[in-house]
C-alpha positions in Angstrom: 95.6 66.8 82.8 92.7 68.6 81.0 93.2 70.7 77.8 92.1 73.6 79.7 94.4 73.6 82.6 96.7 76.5 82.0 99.7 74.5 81.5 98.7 72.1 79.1 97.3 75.0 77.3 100.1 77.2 76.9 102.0 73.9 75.9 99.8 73.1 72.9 100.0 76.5 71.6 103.6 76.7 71.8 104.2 73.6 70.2 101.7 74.1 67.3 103.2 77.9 67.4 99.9 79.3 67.2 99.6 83.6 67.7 96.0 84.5 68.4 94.3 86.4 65.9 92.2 89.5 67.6 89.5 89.8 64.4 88.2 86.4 65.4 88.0 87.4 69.0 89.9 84.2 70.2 90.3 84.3 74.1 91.0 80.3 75.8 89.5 79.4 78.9 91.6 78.2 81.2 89.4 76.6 84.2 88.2 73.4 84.2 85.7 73.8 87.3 83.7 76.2 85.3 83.8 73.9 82.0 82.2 71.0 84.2 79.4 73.3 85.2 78.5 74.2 81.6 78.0 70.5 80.5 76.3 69.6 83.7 74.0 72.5 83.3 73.2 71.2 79.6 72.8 67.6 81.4 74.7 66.1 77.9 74.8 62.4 78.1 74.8 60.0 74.9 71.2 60.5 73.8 72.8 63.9 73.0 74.1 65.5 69.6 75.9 69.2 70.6 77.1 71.7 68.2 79.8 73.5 69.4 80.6 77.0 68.1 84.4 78.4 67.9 85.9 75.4 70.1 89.6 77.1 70.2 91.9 74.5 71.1 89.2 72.5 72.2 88.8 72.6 75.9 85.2 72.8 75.8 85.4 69.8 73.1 87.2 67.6 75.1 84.4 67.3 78.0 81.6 67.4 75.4 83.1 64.8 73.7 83.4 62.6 76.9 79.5 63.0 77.5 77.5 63.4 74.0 76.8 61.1 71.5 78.4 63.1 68.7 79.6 66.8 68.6 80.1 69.0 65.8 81.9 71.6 66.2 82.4 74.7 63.9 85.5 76.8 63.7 86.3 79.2 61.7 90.2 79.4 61.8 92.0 77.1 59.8 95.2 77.2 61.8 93.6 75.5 64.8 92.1 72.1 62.6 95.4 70.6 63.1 95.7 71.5 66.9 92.2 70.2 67.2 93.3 67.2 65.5 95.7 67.0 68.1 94.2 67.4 71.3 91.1 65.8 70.7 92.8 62.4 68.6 91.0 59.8 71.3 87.9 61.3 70.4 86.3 60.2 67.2 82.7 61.3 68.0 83.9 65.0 67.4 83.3 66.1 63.9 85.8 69.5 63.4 84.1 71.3 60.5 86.4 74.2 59.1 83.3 76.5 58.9 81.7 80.3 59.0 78.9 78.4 60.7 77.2 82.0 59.4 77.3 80.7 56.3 77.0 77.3 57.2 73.3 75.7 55.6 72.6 74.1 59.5 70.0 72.0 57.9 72.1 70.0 56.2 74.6 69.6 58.8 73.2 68.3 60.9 72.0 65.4 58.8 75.9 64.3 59.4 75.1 63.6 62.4 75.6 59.5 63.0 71.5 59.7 64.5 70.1 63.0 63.6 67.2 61.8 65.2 68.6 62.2 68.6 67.9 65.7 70.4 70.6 68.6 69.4 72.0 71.0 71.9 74.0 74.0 71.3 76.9 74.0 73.9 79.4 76.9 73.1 82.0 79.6 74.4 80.4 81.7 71.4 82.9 84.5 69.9 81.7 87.9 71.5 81.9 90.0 68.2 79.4 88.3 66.6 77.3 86.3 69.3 73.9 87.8 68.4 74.4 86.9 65.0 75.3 83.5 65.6 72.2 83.2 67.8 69.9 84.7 65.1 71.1 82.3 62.3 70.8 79.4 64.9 67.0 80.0 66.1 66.4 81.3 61.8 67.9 77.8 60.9 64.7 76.4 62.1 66.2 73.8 63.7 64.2 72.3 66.6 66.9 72.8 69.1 66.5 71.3 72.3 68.7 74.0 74.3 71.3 76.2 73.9 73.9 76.8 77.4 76.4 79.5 76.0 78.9 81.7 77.5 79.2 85.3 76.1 79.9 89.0 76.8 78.3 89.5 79.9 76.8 92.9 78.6 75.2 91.3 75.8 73.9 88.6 77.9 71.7 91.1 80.0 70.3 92.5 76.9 68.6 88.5 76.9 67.6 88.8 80.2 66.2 91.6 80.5 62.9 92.6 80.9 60.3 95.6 79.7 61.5 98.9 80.7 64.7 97.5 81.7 67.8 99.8 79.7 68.8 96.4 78.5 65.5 96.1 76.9 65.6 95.6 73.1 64.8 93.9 70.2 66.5 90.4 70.7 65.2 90.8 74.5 61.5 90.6 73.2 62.6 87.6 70.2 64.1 85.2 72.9 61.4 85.3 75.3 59.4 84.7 72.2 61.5 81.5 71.4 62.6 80.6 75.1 62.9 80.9 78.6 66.3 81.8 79.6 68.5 81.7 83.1 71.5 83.1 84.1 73.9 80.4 85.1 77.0 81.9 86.2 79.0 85.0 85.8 82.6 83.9 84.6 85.6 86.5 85.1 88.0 87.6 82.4 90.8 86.4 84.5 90.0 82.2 83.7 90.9 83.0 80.3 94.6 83.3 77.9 94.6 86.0 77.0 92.6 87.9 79.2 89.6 90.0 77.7 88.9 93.2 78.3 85.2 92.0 79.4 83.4 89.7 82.3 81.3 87.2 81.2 78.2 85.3 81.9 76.6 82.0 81.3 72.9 81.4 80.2 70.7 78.6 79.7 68.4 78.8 76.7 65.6 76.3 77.1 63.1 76.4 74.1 59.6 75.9 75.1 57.4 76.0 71.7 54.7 78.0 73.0 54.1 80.2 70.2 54.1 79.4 66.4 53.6 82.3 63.8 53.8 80.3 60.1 55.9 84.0 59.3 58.0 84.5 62.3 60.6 86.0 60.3 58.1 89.0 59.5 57.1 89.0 63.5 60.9 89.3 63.9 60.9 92.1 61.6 58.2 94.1 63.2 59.9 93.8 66.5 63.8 94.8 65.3 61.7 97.5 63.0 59.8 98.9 66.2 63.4 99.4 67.9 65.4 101.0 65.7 65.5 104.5 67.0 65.3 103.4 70.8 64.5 107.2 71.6 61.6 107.6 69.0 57.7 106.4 70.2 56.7 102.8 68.9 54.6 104.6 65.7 57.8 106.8 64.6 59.7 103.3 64.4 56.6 101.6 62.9 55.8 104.5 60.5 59.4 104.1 59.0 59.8 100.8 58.6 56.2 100.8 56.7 56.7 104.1 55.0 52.9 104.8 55.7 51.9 107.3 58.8 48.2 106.7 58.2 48.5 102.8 58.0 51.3 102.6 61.3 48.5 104.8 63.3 45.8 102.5 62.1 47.9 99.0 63.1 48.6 100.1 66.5 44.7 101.3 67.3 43.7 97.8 66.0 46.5 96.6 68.8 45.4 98.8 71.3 48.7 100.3 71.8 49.2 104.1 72.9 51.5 105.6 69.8 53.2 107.7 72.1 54.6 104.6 73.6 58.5 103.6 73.6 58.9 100.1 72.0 61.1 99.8 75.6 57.7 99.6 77.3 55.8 96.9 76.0 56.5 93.6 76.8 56.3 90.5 74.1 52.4 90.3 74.5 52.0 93.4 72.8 54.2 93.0 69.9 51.8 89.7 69.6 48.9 91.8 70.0 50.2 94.2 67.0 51.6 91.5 64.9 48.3 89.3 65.1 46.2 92.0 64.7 47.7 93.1 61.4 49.5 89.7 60.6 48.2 89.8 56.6 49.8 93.7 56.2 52.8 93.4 58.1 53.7 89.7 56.5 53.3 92.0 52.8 55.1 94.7 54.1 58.0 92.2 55.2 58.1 90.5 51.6 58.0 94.2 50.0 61.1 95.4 52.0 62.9 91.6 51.6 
């Protein structure tokens, strides 16, 4: 019996007399087919480290642990340590760290790791409230992450996918393809998990493929959230705000070749490149002005 089979489940919560708390958005899954899937799509064997984020009761856990070399995983409730002590006791290559891994320092971490040396994958059922955060403070760890396979809300998940134009379209949309290519590896209903969400949700595969290397991403980050912050206002409005110069926005986006009475909705990655390398010295001060 796996810790995810419903059963088995329900039993350790009962026995530890666990009540789910709704602020950490804590929803079980409850299907061991589609746990499988995830670690075969992440192809985890023992030249593996994994960080897992939020592993519950550890369901997830237990068939990382079975695969990887080492897994840490970060949760942020302190009532299920002990249960994780619990169900995953024949495991001691799973490091439980009692953590807001959003205020975690990721750099040090994961020089716990018994080899750091070995690749690190990021293998997680991530919280929905706060799985774009999470994501952020992953790729701004600067952490050369190998991949990432994640479930999450299947709304926000599109909002990776998507492409220019799309409704999905933003700001983390344009970042990711920047940092990755992603896939969509299965939809997953709310009905595999206890209790139920009110949400469907979707696998992806995050694959990092190191094509692009701005010594100032953070600032090339900036530019792009800054360019979508009114998603009804033309790319110079956004710019014009975030620089709190009209005259210099116009100037930056002729020197891009960009129409200022274009949407930030309609240009793909290469032209936020385009404006952020054609202006990299301005927009890196303007960044450390506003930090």
């Amino acid at each position: 019996m796996r810790i995810a089979d419903y059963s088995v489940t329900k039993a350790v919560l009962e026995r530890h007399g666990f009540t789910f708390k709704k602020s950490f958005g804590q929803n079980f899954l409850t299907d061991t087919n589609i746990l499988q899937k995830i670690v075969d799509t992440a192809e985890i064997d023992k030249n593996v480290n994994v960080i897992e984020i939020g592993p519950g009761i550890g369901a997830l856990t237990e068939f990382l642990a079975e695969n990887a070399a080492e897994v840490m995983a970060f949760e942020i409730d302190d009532r299920l340590v002990p249960i994780l002590e619990d169900t995953l006791r024949d495991h001691d290559n799973v490091n439980v760290i009692n953590e807001d891994v959003l205020k975690a320092d990721l750099q040090t971490r994961v020089k716990e790791f018994k080899n750091p040396e070995l690749p690190i994958k990021v293998v997680a059922n991530l919280p929905y409230y706060i799985t774009t955060p999470i994501l952020m403070h992953l790729i701004e760890s600067k952490i050369p992450f190998a991949e990432f396979v994640v479930m999450m809300q299947k709304e926000v998940g599109q909002r990776f996918l998507a492409q220019a134009s799309a409704k999905e379209y933003n700001a983390l949309s344009v970042i990711w393809q920047y940092k990755c290519d992603c896939k969509k590896v299965m939809d997953v209903s709310r009905h595999v998990f206890w209790p139920s969400p009110r949400v469907d949700s979707v696998v992806l595969q995050f694959t990092f493929h190191h094509k692009y290397h701005y010594a100032n991403e953070a600032a090339f980050f900036w530019l792009v959230k800054s360019c979508f912050v009114q998603r009804r206002k033309t790319i110079y409005n956004n710019l014009q705000n975030a620089l709190k110069d009209k005259e210099l926005a116009l100037q930056m986006l002729e020197k891009a070749g960009i129409a200022p009475s274009k949407r930030a909705q309609q240009c793909q990655l290469e032209d936020f490149m385009r404006l952020f390398e054609a202006n990299e010295s301005s927009l890196i001060a303007a960044y450390q002005n506003q930090s």
